[in-house]
C-alpha positions as CSV (number, residue, x, y, z in Angstrom):
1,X,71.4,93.9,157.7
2,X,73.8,90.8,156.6
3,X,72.9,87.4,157.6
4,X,75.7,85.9,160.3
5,X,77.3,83.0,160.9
6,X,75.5,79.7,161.0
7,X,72.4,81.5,158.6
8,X,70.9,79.7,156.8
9,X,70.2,80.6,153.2
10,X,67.4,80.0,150.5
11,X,69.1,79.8,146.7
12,X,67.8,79.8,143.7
13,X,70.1,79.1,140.8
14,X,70.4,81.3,137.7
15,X,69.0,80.1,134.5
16,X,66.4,77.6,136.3
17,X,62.8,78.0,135.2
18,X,61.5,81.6,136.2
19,X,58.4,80.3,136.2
20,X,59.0,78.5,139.1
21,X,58.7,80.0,142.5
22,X,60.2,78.0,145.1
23,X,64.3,78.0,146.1
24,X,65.7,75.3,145.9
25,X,68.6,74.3,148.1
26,X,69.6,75.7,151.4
27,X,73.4,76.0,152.8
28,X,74.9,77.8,155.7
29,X,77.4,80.3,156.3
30,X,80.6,78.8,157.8
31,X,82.6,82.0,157.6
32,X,83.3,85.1,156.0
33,X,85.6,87.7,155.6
34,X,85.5,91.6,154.2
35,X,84.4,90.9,150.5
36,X,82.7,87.3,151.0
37,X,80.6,84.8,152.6
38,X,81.5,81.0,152.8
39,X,78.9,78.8,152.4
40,X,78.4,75.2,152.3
41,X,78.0,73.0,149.5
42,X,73.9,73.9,148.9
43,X,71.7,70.8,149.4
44,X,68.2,70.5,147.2
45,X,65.5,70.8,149.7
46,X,63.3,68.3,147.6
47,X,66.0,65.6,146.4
48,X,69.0,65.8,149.6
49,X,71.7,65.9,146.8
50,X,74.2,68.8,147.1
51,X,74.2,71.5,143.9
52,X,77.6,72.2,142.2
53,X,77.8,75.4,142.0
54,X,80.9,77.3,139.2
55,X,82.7,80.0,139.3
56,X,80.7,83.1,138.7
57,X,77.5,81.6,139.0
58,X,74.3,83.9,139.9
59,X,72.3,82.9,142.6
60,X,69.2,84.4,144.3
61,X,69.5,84.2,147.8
62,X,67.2,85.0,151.0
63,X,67.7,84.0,154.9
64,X,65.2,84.8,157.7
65,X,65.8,87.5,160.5
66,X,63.7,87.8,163.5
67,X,60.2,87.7,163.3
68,X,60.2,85.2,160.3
69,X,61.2,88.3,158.0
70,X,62.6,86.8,154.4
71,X,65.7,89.4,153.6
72,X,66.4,88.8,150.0
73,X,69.4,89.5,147.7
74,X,71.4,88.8,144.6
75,X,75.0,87.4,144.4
76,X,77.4,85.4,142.3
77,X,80.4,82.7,143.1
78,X,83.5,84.4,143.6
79,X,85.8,81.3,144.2
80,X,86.2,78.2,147.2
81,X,87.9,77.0,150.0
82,X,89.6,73.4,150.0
83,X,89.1,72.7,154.2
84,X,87.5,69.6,156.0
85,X,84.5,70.6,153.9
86,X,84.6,72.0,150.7
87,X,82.8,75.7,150.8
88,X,81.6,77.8,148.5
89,X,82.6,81.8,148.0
90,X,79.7,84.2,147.7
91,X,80.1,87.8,147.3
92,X,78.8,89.7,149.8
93,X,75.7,92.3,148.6
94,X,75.9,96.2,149.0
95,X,73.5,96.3,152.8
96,X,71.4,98.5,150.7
97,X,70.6,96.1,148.0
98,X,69.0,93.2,150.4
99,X,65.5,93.5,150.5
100,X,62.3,92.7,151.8
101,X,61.3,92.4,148.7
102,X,61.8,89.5,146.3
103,X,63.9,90.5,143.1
104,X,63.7,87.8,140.7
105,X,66.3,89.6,138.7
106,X,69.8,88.1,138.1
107,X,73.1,89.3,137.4
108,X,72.9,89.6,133.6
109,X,73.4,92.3,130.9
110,X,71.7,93.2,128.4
111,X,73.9,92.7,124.7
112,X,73.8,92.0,121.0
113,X,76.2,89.9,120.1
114,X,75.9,87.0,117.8
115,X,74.6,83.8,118.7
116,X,74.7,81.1,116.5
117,X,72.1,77.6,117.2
118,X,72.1,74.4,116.5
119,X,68.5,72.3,117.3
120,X,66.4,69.3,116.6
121,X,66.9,65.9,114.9
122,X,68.0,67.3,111.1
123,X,70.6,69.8,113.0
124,X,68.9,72.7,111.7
125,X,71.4,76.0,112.0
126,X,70.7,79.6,112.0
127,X,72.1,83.2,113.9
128,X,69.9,85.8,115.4
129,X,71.4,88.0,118.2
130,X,71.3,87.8,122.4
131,X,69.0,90.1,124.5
132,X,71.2,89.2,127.9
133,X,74.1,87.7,128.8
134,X,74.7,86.5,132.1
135,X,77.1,83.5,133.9
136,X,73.9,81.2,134.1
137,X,72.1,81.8,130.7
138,X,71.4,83.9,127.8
139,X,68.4,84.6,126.1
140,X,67.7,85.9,122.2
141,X,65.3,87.0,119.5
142,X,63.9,84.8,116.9
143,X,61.5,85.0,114.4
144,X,58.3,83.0,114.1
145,X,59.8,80.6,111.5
146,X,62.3,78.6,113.8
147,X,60.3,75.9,115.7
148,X,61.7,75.9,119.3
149,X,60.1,74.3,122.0
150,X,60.4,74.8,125.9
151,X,62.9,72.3,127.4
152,X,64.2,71.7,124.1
153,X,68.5,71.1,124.0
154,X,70.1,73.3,121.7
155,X,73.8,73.6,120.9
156,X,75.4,76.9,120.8
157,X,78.1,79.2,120.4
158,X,78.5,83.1,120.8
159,X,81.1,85.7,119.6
160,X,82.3,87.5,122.2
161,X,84.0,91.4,122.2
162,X,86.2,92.5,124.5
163,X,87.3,96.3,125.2
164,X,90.6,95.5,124.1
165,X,89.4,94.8,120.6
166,X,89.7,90.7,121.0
167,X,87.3,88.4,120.7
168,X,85.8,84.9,121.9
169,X,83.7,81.8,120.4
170,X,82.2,80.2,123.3
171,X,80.2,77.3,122.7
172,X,77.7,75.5,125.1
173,X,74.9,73.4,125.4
174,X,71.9,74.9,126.5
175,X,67.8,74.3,127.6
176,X,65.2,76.5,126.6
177,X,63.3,77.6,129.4
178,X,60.4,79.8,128.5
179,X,59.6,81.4,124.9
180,X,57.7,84.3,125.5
181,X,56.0,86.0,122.7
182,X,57.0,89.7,121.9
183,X,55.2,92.7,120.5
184,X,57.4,93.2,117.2
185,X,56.1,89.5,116.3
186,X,59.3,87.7,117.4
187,X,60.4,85.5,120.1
188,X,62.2,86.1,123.3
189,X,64.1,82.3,123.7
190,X,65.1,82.3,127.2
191,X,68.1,79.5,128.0
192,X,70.2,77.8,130.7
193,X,73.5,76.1,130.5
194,X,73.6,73.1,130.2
195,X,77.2,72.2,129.8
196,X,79.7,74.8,129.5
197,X,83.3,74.6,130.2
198,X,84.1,76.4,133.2
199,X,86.8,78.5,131.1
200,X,84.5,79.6,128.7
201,X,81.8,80.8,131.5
202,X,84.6,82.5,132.8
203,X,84.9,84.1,129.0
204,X,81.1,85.7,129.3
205,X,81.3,86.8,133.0
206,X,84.6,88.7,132.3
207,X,82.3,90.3,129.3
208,X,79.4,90.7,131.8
209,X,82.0,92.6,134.0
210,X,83.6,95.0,131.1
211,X,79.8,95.9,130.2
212,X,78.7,96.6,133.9
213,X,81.8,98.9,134.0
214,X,80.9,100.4,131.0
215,X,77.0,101.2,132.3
216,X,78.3,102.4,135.5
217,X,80.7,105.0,133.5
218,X,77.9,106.4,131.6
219,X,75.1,106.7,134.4
């Protein structure tokens, strides 16, 4: 069942803490058409200050139906509308992908590529190699040695393939938000952007796209 007109939804950005279990901004949908919702500009529940959202952003969404049921689903930004008010595009989800059930799971595809970091005071550098990719974060593996803290900036770039043999440096500032500790001894270094030109998001969701593709030809 798709929320209607005049909803209201429950977001959670991709990339904030996963730790944390609350949304976090609320909107409404204005309109829609075939492919999309429009929403307004989401508003923080805690702060009142509206959320910018980007193009290809994941969001985790739910809305109530009757009888205070929470109806919960996974989306991305698909583009806006210039009216009166500025809205927000959201791709509308399969029907049988909303849920009852919270999915705490973004958008995001698993990938080895390169990722080169840059951290602390002396500017320490070093490469290891992505577990995921998505439009609101990446995370990698890292051995013990390199001392990275939660909530620490780092600066970043990662080389990006394409099936048409190209390739892409796309650099970004990013947040560590959660280390967890792995089996094999290393690290799993979880991150959010930060700042990251809106072309070069675009750069890793096209990527995100060509590997979902791929995954969908082989299952």
């Amino acid at each position: 069942m798709f929320p209607k007109i005049n909803d209201v939804l429950y977001i959670q950005v991709a990339g904030t803490d996963q730790k944390e279990e609350s949304f976090e901004y609320k909107s409404r949908i204005a309109e829609e058409d075939s492919q999309n919702f429009l929403i307004e500009i989401p508003m923080s529940q805690t702060s009142g200050h509206l959320k910018k959202l980007f193009l290809g952003e994941e969001l985790s969404i739910f809305f109530m139906s009757e009888g205070g049921i929470k109806n919960y689903f996974n989306t991305h930004v698909t583009g806006f509308k210039e009216d009166v008010l500025r809205m927000v595009r959201i791709h509308k989800p399969a029907p049988d992908s909303i849920s009852k059930v919270q999915r705490r799971n973004f958008l995001r595809v698993k990938a080895n590529l390169e990722i080169a970091v840059k951290h602390g005071a002396n500017e320490s550098r070093f490469v290891a190699e992505t577990h995921d990719v998505g439009g609101g974060g990446v995370s990698f593996q890292t051995q013990g040695s390199h001392h990275l803290e939660e909530g620490e900036s780092l600066s970043c770039w990662i080389l990006v393939p394409y099936k048409n043999g190209t390739q892409e440096h796309v650099p970004f500032q990013s947040e560590i938000v959660r280390i967890q500790q792995m089996e094999n001894g290393r690290k799993l270094i979880m991150l959010k952007y930060e700042k990251i030109a809106d072309q070069e998001r675009q750069k890793l969701i096209k990527y995100c796209f060509e590997r979902q593709l791929e995954f969908r030809g082989k299952s």
